[in-house]
C-alpha positions as CSV (number, residue, x, y, z in Angstrom):
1,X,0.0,0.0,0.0
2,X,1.1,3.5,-0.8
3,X,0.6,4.3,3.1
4,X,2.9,2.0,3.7
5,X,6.3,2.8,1.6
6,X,8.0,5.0,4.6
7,X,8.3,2.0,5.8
8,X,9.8,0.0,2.9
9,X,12.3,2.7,1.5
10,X,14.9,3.3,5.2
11,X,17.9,5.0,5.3
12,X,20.8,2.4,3.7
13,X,18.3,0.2,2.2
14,X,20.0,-2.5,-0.6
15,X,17.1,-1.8,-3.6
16,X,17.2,-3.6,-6.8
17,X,15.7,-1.5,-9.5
18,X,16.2,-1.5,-13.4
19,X,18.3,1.4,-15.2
20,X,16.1,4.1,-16.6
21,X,13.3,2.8,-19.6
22,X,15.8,-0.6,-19.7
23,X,15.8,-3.8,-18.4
24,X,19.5,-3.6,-17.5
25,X,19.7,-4.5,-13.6
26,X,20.4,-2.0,-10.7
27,X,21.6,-2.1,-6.9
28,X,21.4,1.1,-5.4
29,X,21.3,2.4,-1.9
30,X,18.6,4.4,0.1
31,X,19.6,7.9,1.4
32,X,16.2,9.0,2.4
33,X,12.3,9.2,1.4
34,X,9.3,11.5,2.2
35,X,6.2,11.8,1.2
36,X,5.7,15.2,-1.5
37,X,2.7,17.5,-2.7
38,X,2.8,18.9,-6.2
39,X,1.6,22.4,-6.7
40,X,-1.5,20.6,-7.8
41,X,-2.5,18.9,-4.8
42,X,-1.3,15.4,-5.7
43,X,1.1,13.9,-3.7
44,X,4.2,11.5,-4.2
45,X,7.0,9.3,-2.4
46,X,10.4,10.5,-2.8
47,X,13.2,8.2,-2.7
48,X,16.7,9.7,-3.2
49,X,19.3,7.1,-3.2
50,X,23.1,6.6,-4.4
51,X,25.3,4.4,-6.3
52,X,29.2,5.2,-7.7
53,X,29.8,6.4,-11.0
54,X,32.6,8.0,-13.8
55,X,32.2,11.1,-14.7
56,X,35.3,11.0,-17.5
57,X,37.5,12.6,-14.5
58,X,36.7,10.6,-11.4
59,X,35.5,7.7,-9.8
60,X,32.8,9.1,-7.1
61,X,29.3,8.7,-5.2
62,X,26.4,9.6,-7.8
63,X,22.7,10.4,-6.7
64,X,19.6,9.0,-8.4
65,X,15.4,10.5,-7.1
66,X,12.9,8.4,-7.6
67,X,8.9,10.1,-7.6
68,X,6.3,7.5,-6.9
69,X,3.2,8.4,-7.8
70,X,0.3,8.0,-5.5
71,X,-1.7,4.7,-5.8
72,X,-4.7,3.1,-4.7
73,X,-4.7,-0.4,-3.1
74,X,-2.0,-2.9,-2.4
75,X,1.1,-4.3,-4.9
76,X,3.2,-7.4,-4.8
77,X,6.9,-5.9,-3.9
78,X,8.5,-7.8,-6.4
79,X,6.3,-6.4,-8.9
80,X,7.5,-2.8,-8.3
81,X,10.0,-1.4,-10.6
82,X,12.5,-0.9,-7.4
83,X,12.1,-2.8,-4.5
84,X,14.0,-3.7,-1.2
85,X,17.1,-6.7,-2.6
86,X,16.3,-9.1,0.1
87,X,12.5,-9.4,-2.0
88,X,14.8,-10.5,-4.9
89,X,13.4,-13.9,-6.3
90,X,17.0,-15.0,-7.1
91,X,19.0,-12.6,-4.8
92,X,22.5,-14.3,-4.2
93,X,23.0,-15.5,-8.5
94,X,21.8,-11.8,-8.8
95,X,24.6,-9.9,-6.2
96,X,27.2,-12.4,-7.8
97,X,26.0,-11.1,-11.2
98,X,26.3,-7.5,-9.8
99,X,29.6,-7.9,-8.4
100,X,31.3,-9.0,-11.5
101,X,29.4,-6.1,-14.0
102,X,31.0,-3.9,-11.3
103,X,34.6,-5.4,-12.0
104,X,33.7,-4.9,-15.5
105,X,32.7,-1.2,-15.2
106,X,36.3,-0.4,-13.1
107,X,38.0,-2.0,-15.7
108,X,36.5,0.2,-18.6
109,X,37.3,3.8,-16.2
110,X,39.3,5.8,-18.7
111,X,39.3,5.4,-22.5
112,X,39.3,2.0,-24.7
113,X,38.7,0.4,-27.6
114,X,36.6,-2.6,-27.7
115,X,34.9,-4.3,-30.0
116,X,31.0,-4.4,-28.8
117,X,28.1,-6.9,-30.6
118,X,24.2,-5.7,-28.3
119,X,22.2,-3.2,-27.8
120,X,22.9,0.5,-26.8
121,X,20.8,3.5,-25.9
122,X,20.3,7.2,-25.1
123,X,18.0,9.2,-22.6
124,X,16.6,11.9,-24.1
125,X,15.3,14.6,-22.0
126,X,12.1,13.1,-21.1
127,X,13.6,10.1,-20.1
128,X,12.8,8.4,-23.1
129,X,14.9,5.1,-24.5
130,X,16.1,4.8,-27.9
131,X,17.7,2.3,-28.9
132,X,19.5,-0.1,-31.2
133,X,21.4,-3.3,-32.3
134,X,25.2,-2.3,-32.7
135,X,27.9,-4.5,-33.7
136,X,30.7,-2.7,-34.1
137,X,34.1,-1.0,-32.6
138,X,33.7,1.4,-30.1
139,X,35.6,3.7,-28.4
140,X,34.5,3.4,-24.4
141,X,35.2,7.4,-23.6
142,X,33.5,9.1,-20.9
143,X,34.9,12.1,-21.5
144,X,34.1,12.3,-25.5
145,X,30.7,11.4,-24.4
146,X,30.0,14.4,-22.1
147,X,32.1,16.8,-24.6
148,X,29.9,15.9,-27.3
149,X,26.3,15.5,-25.1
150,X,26.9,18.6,-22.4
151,X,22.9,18.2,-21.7
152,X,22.5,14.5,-21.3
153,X,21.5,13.8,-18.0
154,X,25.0,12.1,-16.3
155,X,27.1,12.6,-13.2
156,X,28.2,16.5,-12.7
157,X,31.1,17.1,-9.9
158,X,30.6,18.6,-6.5
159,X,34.4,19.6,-5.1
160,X,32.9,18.0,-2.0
161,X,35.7,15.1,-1.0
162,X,34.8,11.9,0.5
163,X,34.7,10.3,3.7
164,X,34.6,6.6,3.1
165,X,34.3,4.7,0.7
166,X,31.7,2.4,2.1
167,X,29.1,4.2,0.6
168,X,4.2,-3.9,-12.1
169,X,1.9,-1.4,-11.6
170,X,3.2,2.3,-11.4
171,X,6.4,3.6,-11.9
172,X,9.4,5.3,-10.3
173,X,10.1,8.5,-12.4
174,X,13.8,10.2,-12.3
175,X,14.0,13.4,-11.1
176,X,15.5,16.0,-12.9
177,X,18.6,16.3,-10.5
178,X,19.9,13.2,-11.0
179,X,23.1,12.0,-11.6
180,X,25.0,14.6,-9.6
181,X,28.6,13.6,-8.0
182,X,28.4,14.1,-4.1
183,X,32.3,12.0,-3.7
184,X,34.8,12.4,-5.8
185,X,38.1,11.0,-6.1
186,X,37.5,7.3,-4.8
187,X,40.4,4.8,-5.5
188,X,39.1,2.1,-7.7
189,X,41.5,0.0,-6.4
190,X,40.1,0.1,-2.6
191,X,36.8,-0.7,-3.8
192,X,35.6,-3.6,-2.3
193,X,32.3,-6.2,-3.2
194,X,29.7,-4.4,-1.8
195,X,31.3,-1.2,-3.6
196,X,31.5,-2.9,-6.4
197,X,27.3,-3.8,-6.3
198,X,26.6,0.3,-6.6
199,X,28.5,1.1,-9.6
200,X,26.7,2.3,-12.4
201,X,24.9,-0.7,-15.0
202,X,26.3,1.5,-18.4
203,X,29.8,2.7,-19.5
204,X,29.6,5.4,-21.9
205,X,30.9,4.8,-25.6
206,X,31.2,6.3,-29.4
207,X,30.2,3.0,-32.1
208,X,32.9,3.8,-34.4
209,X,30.9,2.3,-37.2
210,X,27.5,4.2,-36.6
211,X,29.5,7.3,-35.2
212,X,27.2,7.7,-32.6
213,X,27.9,8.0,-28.5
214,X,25.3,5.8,-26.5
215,X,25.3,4.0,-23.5
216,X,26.3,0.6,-23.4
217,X,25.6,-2.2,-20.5
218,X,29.0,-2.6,-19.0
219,X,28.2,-6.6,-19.1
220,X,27.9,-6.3,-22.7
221,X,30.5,-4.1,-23.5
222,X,33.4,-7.0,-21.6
223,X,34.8,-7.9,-25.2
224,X,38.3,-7.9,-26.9
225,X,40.8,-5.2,-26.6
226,X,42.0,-4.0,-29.2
């Protein structure tokens, strides 16, 4: 029940979720949530929550809101688009899985050249996915990316430092702020599993044969160096 999501969403909840219009899988952590009004009267749950992320620059802590529309009587947990990980159906294969994408997305930090057979997207400003097939060589460049796509919606730096590293039926909309990088500077190589469970599900690339930047599932995108 919508009454009842204060107390699903606590402070350093594990939540599985899907990345943004895919079906690309998620682990993030809770911050906080509270229940909002719109300037129309309607309300909604706000979940803030983080996960780590590269920015082209750094390695460092990431935020992601969620808005949860009101709704009338009671949903299966599982059936949510982001739930509490302990609901997880197949938990413990799915935190393995996690753990290696996340060794997979350290290894890709800085720029290389891969050659990269699935699918691929972009956000637009809505939110909206669009995407394709590509099999081709791509260059995975964080930096390019953000030079060339100033307005996408990806991590933007705070000078804040860090402090540790140990960081259905309706549907959790983004906010606009997300995506903004509260910790910067983290060492990759301290990370350790459950840091590696938070880092982002997409690397960002260029398909040198489409030349087009997109983002590309970091499981997908563990192929042969060139």
């Amino acid at each position: 029940m919508y009454d009842l999501l204060w107390a699903l969403f606590k402070p350093n909840l594990e939540i599985y979720s899907t990345y943004e219009g895919t079906r690309v899988a998620r682990y993030i952590i809770c911050d906080y949530s509270e229940e909002k009004v719109k300037s129309n009267g309607s309300k909604y749950f706000l979940v803030e929550t983080h996960y780590l992320d590269f920015d082209g620059k750094v390695l460092g802590e990431a935020t992601a809101k969620y808005k949860v529309p009101q709704f009338r009587g009671a949903i299966r947990i599982d059936l949510l688009r982001a739930y509490p990980f302990q609901f997880h159906p197949n938990s413990e294969e799915t935190r393995k899985d996690l753990i290696e994408c996340g060794r997979t997305f350290v290894s890709l930090i800085g720029i290389h050249h891969r050659q990269y057979e699935g699918y691929a997207f972009q956000l637009n400003d809505k939110g909206e996915v669009n995407s394709r097939h590509v099999k081709s060589r791509i260059m995975v460049d964080a930096v390019g990316f953000q030079e060339c796509n100033s307005n996408y919606i990806r991590p933007r730096i705070h000078q804040n430092k860090p402090t540790s590293i140990d960081l259905s039926t309706f549907e959790l909309v983004p906010s606009d702020e997300d995506g903004q990088v509260k910790c910067a500077d983290i060492d990759p190589k301290r990370l350790k599993e459950h840091d590696l469970l938070v880092c982002s599900p997409t690397v960002l690339g260029f398909s040198l044969d489409d030349k087009e930047f997109r983002e590309l599932p970091r499981r997908s995108a563990e192929a042969v160096l060139y």
